[in-house]
C-alpha positions in Angstrom: -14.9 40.7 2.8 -14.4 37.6 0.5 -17.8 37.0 -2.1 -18.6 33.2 -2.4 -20.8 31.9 -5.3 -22.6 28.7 -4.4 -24.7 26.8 -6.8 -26.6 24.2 -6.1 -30.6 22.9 -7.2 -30.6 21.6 -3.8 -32.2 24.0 -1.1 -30.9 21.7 1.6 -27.6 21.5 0.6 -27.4 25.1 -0.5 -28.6 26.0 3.3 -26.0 23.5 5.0 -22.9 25.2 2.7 -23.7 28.4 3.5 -24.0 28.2 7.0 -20.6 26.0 6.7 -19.2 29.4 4.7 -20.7 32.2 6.7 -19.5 30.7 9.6 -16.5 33.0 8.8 -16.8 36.4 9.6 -15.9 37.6 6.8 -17.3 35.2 4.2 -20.3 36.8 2.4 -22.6 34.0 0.5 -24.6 34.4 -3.2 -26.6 31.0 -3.8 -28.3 30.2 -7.3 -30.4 27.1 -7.7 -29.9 27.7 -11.7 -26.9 27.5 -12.8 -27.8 30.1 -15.9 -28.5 32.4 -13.7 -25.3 32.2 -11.6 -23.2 32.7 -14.3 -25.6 35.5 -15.3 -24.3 36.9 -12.4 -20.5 36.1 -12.4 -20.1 37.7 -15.3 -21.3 41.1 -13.1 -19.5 40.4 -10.3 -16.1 39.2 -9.4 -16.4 36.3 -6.8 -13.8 35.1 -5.0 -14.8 31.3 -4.5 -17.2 29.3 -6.2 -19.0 25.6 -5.1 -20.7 24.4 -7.9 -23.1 20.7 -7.6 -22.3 18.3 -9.9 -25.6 16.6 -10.4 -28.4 19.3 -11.5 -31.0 19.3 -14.2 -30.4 21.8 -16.5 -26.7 22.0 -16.6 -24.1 19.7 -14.8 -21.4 21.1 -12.6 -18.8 20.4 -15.0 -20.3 22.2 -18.3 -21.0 25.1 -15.3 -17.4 25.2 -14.8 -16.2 25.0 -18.1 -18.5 28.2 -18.7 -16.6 30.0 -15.8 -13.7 29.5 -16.8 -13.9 31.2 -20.3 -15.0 34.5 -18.2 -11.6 36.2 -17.6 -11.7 37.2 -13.9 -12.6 33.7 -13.2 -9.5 32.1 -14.8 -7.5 31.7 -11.4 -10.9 31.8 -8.7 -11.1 28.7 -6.8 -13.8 26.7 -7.9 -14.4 23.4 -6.2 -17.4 20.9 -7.4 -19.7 19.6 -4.6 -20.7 15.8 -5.6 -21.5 12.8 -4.2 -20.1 10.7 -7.1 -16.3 9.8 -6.3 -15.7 8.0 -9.4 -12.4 8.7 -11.3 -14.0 9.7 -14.3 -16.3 12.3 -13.0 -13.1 13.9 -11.2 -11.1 13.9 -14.3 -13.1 15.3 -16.4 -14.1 17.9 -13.7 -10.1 18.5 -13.3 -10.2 18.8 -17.1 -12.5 21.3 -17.3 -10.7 23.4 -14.6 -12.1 22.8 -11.3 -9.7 23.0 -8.3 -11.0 20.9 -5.5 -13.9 18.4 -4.8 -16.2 18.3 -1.7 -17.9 15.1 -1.6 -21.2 15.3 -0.1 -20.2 12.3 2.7 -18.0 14.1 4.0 -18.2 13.6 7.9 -18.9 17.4 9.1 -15.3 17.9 10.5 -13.7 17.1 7.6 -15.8 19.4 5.6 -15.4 22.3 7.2 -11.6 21.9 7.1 -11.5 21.0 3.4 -14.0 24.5 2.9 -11.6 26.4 5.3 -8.1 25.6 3.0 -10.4 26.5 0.0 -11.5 29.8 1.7 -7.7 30.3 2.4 -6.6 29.6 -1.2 -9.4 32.1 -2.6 -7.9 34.7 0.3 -4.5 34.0 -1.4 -5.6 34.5 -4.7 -7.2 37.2 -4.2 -4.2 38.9 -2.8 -1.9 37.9 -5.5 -4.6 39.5 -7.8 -4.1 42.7 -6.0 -0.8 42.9 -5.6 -0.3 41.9 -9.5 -2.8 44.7 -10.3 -1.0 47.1 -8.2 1.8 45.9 -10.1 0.7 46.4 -13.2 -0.4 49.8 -12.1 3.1 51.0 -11.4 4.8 49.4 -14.0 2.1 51.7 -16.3 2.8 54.6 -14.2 6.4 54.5 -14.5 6.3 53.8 -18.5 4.3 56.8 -19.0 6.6 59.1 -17.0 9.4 57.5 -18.5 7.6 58.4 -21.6 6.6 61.6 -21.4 10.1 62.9 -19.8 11.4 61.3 -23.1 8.7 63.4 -25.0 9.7 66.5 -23.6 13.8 65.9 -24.0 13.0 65.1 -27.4 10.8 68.5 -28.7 13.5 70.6 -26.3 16.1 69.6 -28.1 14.0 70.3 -31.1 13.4 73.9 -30.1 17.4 74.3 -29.3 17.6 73.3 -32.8 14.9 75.5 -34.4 15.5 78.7 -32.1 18.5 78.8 -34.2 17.1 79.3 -37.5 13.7 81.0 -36.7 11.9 83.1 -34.1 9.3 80.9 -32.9 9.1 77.1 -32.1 5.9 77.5 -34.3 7.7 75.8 -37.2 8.2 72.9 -35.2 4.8 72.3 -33.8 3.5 72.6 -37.1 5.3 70.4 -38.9 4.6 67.7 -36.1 0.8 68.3 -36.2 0.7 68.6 -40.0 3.2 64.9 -40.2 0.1 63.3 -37.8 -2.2 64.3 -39.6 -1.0 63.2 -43.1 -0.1 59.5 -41.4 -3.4 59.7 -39.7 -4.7 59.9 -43.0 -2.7 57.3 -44.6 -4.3 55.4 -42.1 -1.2 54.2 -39.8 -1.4 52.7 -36.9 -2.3 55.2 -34.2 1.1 54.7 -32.5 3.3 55.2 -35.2 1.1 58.4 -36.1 1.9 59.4 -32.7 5.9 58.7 -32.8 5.9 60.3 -36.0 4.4 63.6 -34.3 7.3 63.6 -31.7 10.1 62.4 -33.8 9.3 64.7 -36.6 10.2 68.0 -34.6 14.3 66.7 -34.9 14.1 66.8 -38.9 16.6 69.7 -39.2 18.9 68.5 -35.8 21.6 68.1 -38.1 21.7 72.3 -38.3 23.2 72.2 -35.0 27.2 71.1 -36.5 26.4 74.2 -39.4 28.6 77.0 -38.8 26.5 80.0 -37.1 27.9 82.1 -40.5 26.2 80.2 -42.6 23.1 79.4 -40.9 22.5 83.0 -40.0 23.9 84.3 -43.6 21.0 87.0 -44.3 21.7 86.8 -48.1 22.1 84.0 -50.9 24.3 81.0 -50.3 27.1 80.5 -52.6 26.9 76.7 -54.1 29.9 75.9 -51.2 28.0 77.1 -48.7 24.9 75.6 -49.6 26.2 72.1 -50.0 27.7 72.6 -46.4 24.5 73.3 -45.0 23.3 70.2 -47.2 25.3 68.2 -44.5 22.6 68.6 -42.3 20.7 65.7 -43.1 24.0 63.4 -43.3 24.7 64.9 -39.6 21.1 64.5 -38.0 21.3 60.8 -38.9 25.2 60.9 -37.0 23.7 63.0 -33.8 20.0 59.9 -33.7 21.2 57.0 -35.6 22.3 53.9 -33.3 19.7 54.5 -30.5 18.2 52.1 -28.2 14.9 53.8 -28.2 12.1 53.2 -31.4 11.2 56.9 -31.2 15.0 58.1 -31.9 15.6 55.6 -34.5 12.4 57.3 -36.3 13.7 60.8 -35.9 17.0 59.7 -37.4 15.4 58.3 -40.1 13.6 61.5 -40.6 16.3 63.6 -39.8 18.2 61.5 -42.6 15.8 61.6 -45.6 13.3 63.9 -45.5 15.2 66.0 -48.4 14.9 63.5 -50.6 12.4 64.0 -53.4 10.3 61.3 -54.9 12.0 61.5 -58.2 15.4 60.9 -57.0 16.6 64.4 -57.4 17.1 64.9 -53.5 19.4 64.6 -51.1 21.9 63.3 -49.9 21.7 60.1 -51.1 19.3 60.5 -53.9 16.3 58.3 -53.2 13.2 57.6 -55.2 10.2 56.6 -54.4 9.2 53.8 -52.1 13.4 54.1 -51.6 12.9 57.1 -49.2 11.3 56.0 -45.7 7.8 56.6 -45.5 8.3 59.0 -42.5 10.5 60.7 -44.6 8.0 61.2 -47.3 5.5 62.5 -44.9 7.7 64.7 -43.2 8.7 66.1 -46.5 5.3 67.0 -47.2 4.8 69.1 -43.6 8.1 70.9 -43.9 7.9 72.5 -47.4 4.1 73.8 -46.9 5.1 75.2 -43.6 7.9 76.9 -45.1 5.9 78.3 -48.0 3.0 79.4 -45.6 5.8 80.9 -43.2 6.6 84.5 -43.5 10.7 85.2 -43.6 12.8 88.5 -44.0 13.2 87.6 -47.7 9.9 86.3 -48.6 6.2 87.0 -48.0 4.2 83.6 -46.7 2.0 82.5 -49.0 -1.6 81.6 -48.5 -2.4 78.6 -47.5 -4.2 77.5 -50.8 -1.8 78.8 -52.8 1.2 76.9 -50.6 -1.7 73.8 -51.3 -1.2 74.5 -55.3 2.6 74.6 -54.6 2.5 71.3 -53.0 -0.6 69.4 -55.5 1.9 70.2 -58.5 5.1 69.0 -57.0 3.3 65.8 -56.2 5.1 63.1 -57.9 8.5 64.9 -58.6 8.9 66.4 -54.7 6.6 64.7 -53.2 4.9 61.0 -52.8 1.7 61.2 -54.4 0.2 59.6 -51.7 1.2 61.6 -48.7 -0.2 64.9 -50.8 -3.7 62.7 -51.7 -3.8 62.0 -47.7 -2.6 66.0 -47.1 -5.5 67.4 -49.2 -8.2 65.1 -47.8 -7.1 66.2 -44.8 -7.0 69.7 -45.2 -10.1 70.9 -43.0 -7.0 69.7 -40.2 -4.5 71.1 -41.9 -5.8 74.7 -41.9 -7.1 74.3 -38.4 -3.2 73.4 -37.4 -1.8 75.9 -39.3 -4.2 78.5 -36.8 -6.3 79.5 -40.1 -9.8 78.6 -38.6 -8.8 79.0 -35.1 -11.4 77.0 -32.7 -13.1 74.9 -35.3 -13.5 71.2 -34.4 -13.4 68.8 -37.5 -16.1 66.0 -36.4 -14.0 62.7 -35.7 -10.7 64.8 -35.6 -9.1 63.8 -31.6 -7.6 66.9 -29.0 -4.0 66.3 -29.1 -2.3 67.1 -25.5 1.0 68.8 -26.6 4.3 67.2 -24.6 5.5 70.8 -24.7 2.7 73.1 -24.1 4.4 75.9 -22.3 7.9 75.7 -24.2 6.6 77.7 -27.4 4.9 80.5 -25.3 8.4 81.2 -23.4 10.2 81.1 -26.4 8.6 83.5 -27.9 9.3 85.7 -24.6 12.6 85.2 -25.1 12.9 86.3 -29.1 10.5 88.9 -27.7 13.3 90.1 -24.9 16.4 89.7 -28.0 15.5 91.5 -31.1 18.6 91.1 -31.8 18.2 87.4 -32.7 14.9 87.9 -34.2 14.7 87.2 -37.9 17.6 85.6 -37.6 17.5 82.9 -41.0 18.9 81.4 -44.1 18.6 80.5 -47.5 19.2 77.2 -48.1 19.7 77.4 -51.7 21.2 80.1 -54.0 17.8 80.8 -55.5 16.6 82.1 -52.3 13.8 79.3 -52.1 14.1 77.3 -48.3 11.8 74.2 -47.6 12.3 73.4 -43.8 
């Protein structure tokens, strides 16, 4: 069924168009004799064809048009003015304004109902482009998103691979994602480079994957040879991401890259400073070293999280950016709820977050659970005993 607006102060004329339109089967007729009230209801309902009158009291049927047009379903709906004035100027400035045909009220009544017939067609065929262009559109969205979230899930697998060699759980890496979003969140960045930064930060430690399994798994201290091997990591995670054609893997690399480096220069590997080190980077930093201090190892008792907090409020301006920790602590009623320390508590304003891996981390766990072997697998990444991330 095709929806026809007809406007017109005119009840004569208004009667002899829409006998002219429902004349078609499938035409169905709204008339208005005020044109305020017709675009009243235009802007509620999505006609298919309008016929507007030029000549009428309170509004003419150019201004009318005009109005119509500025509404956004109405910017390719046929609307044809319905006037008895033929004069050049009156259909210039009513082609100007956006109309798409004229009837003219002389019409002999053979040659009106032809000229209202193509106009009916051409509303039909705009209509149908509409559709199929929504359809379109629909697919198009469709396939992004599974695009999308297939790349999602490739990306925190990998991660796990990656993790699963240096720890028991995926935990780590869920935790540093969450914590990461909610420090750019914070920082107030654009919601979807908070979300990119969420999937890209699992990859930080990717580069672990070239370290030799002897060192990585070394259950005592590193010797300084060893531990500037495994400082290669970062060097290597930027090797495995950098170059990509996709934004979120050029993110990762950039985190995979940096996010050793300390905000005093005193980092690694290539000993950035401040603004210097990508703000990804800085974040990530953040994320990584309080999980690692709240995380319980073989050589180390996890600390609580205030004390971890303490940990990372006095490293801020040597370690850290001063204003990722300043976003960390004023979001810390999320941070604990992340870290599972007030499981089921709802921060009012904080969003749910729909996890791209959400049964990965419980069938790791079944895994480590079947291999004690491999469980508590780990390494110091510094001779001190003392490992961030």
């Amino acid at each position: 069924m095709m929806d026809a607006l007809l406007v017109d102060d005119s009840a004569t004329m208004r009667r002899r168009l829409r006998q002219m339109l429902e004349a078609k089967p499938d035409v169905s007729v709204t008339d208005y004799a005020d044109p305020a009230a017709a675009l009243v209801e235009a802007q509620m309902r999505a006609f298919d064809l309008v016929l507007v009158d030029y000549h009428m009291p309170a509004m003419d049927g150019i201004a009318f048009i005009q109005r119509m047009r500025t509404i956004p379903h109405y910017a390719q709906v046929p609307i044809a003015m319905v006037t008895s004035d033929i004069s050049d100027a009156v259909r210039l400035a009513a082609l100007e304004a956006g109309a798409t045909d004229f009837l003219d009220k002389s019409m002999r009544g053979v040659e009106q109902t032809v000229r209202l017939r193509n106009l009916i067609r051409l509303a039909k065929a705009v209509r149908r482009l509409a559709e199929q262009a929504a359809w379109l559109d629909g697919e198009v969205e469709a396939a992004l998103r599974h695009m999308r979230e297939r790349e999602e899930e490739i990306i925190f697998r990998l991660s796990l691979a990656v993790e699963y060699r240096d720890n028991d759980t995926g935990d780590h890496t869920w935790r540093v994602a969450r914590y990461s979003q909610i420090v750019a969140e914070a920082l107030g960045l654009p919601a979807e480079l908070c979300r990119n930064l969420y999937l890209a930060a699992p990859l930080h430690d990717v580069g672990k994957v070239a370290i030799p399994d002897g060192i990585l798994l070394k259950p005592g201290r590193l010797d300084p040879d060893e531990f500037a091997l495994i400082k290669t990591h970062a060097t290597i995670g930027q090797r495995i991401l950098g170059g990509s054609s996709s934004e979120l893997i050029r993110l990762a690399a950039e985190i995979a890259e940096a996010h050793h480096e300390k905000w005093d220069g005193s980092g690694y590997p290539k000993g950035l400073a401040g603004t210097e080190i990508p703000l990804a980077a800085r974040i990530v930093a953040v994320a990584d070293v309080f999980d690692a201090l709240t995380t319980q190892r073989p050589y180390k008792e996890a600390m609580s999280f205030e004390a971890a907090l303490a940990c990372i409020r006095a490293d801020s301006g040597r370690h850290f950016d001063p204003a990722c920790v300043e976003a960390f602590c004023a979001r810390w009623p999320d941070i604990r709820v992340a870290g599972g320390q007030e499981r089921g508590a709802v921060r009012p304003g904080s969003r749910a977050v729909t996890e791209p891996w959400a049964r990965v981390p419980t069938l790791l766990r079944e895994i480590a659970a079947e291999t004690p072997v491999l469980a508590g697998r780990f390494v110091d990444e510094a001779p001190t005993r003392r490992r961030h991330g």
